[in-house]
C-alpha positions as CSV (number, residue, x, y, z in Angstrom):
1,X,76.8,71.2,63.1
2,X,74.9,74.0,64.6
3,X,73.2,71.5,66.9
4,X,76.3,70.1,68.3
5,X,77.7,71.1,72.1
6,X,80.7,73.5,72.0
7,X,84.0,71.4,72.5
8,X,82.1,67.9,71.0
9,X,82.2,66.3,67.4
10,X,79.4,64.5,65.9
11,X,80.6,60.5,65.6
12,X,77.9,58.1,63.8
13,X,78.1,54.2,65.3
14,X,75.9,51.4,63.6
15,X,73.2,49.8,65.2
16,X,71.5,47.0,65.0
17,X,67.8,47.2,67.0
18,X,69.2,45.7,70.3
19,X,72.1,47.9,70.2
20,X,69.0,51.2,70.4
21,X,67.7,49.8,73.3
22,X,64.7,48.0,71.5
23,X,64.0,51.0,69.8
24,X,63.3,53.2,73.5
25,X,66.3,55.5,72.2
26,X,65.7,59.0,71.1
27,X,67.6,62.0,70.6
28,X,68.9,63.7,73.4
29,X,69.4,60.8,75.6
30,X,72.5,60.3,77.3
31,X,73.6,56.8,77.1
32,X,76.7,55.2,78.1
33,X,78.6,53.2,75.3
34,X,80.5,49.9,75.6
35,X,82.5,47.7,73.5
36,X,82.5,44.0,73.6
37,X,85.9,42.5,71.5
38,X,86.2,39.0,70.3
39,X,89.1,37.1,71.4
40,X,90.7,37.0,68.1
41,X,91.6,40.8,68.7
42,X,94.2,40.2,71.5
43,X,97.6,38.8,71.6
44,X,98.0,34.5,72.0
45,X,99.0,33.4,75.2
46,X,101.2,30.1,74.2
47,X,101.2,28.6,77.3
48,X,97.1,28.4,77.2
49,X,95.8,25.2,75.2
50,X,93.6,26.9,72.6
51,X,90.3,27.4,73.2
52,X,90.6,26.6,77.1
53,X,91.0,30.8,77.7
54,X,88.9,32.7,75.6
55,X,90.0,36.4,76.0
56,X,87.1,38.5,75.0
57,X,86.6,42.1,76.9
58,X,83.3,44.0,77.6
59,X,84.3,47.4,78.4
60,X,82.6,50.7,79.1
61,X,84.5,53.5,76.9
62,X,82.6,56.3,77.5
63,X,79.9,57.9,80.0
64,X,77.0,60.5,80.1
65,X,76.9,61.0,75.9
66,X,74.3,62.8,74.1
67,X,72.6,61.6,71.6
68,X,72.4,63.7,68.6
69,X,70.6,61.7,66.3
70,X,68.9,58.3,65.9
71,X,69.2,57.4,62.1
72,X,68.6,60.5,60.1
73,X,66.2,61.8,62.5
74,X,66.9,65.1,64.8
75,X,63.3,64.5,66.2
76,X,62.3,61.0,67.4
77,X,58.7,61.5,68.1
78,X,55.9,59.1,67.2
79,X,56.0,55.0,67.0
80,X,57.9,54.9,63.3
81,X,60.6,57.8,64.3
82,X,63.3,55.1,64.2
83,X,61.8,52.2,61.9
84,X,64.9,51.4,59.9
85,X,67.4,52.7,62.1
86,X,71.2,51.9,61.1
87,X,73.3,54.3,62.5
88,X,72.9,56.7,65.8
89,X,74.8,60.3,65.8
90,X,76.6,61.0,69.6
91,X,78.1,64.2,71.1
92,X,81.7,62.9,71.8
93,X,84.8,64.7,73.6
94,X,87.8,65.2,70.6
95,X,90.0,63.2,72.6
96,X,87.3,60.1,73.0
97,X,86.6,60.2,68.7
98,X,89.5,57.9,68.1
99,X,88.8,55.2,70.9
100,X,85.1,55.2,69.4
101,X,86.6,55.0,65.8
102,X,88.9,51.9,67.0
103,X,86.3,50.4,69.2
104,X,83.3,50.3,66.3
105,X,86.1,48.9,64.1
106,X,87.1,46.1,66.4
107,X,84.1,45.0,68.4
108,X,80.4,45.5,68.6
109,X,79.5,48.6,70.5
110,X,76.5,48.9,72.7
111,X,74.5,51.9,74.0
112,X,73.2,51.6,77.7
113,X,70.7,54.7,78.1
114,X,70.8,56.6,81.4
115,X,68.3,58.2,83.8
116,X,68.5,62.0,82.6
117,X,69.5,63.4,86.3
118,X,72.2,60.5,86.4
119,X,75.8,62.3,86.3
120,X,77.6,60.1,88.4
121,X,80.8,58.6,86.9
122,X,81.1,55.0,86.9
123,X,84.2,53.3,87.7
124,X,86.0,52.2,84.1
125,X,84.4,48.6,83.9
126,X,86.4,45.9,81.8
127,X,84.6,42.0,82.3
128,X,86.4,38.8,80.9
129,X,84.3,35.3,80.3
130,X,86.1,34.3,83.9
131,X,83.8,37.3,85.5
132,X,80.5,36.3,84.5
133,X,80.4,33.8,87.4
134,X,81.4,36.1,89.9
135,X,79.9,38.7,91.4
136,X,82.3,41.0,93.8
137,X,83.1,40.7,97.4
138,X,81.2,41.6,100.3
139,X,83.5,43.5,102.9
140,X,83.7,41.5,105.7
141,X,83.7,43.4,109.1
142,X,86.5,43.8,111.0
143,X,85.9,42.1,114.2
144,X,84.9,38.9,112.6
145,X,86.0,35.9,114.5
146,X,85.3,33.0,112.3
147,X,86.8,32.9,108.9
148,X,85.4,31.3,106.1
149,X,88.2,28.2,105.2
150,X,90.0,29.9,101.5
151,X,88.6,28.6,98.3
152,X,90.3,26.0,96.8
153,X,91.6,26.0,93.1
154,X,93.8,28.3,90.9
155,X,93.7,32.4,91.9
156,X,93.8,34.5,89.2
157,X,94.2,38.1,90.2
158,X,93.0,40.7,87.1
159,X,94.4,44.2,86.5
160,X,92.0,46.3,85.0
161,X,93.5,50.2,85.3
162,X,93.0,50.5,89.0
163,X,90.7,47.9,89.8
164,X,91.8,44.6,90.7
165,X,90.0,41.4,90.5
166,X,90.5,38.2,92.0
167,X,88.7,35.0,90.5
168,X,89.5,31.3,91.7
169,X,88.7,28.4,89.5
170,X,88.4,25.1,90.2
């Protein structure tokens, strides 16, 4: 406990060897985490037929977190530092413990490790299966006289806190 930042707790995740990054990760790495939840965690949607609208989330829950520990280890120095790896220790905010806790729980969590002078804050990503295929929109400058003709299909417009999405489907 002596090694942990003033103002964080110590939180333990499992891992599997993909989830450490195929074993690059070592302690004091700052790594962002994610969650991926199955469909069978959200509400049914009667009106969808089943299995047409799979409803399964990647999100990223937390940013810029230290890693405290990679399996038992404090050190991670040397090629078998982190043979037999099953759980890695993070520095996490009080407040962000219980979204972890939920998240581990619920879905499979993922560790995405960052450059070490990276601080910028990401915007709160959330991707459905409808998102894979698109990537987003280009702005288009102003004085543009042509316009591209409007894709055809069903728009489907996604709120995800304050981003907003819009997919069309054939």
């Amino acid at each position: 406990s002596a090694l942990l930042p003033e103002g964080q707790r110590a939180f333990s995740v499992r891992v599997t060897e993909d989830q450490i990054i195929g074993g690059f990760l070592r302690t004091n790495d700052r790594v962002d985490v994610f969650v991926t939840l199955p469909d069978s965690v959200f509400p049914r949607d009667t009106t969808v037929v089943k299995g047409e609208a799979d409803q399964s989330r990647a999100t990223l829950l937390l940013q810029n977190v230290v890693v405290l520990a990679v399996g038992d280890k404090l050190s991670t120095k040397g090629p078998d530092a982190i043979h037999g790896v099953r759980t890695v220790s993070l520095a996490i905010a009080p407040e962000a413990v219980a979204r972890l806790a939920l998240a581990d729980r619920l879905g499979k969590v993922s560790l995405a490790i960052r450059n070490p002078s990276d601080r910028t804050v990401a915007e709160n990503t959330s991707v459905g299966l409808t998102d894979l295929g698109t990537m987003p929109e280009a702005e288009t400058p102003v004085a543009e006289e042509k316009k591209a003709p409007a894709p055809t299909g069903h728009r489907i417009t996604i709120y995800s806190g304050a981003t907003t999405t819009t997919v069309t489907m054939p």
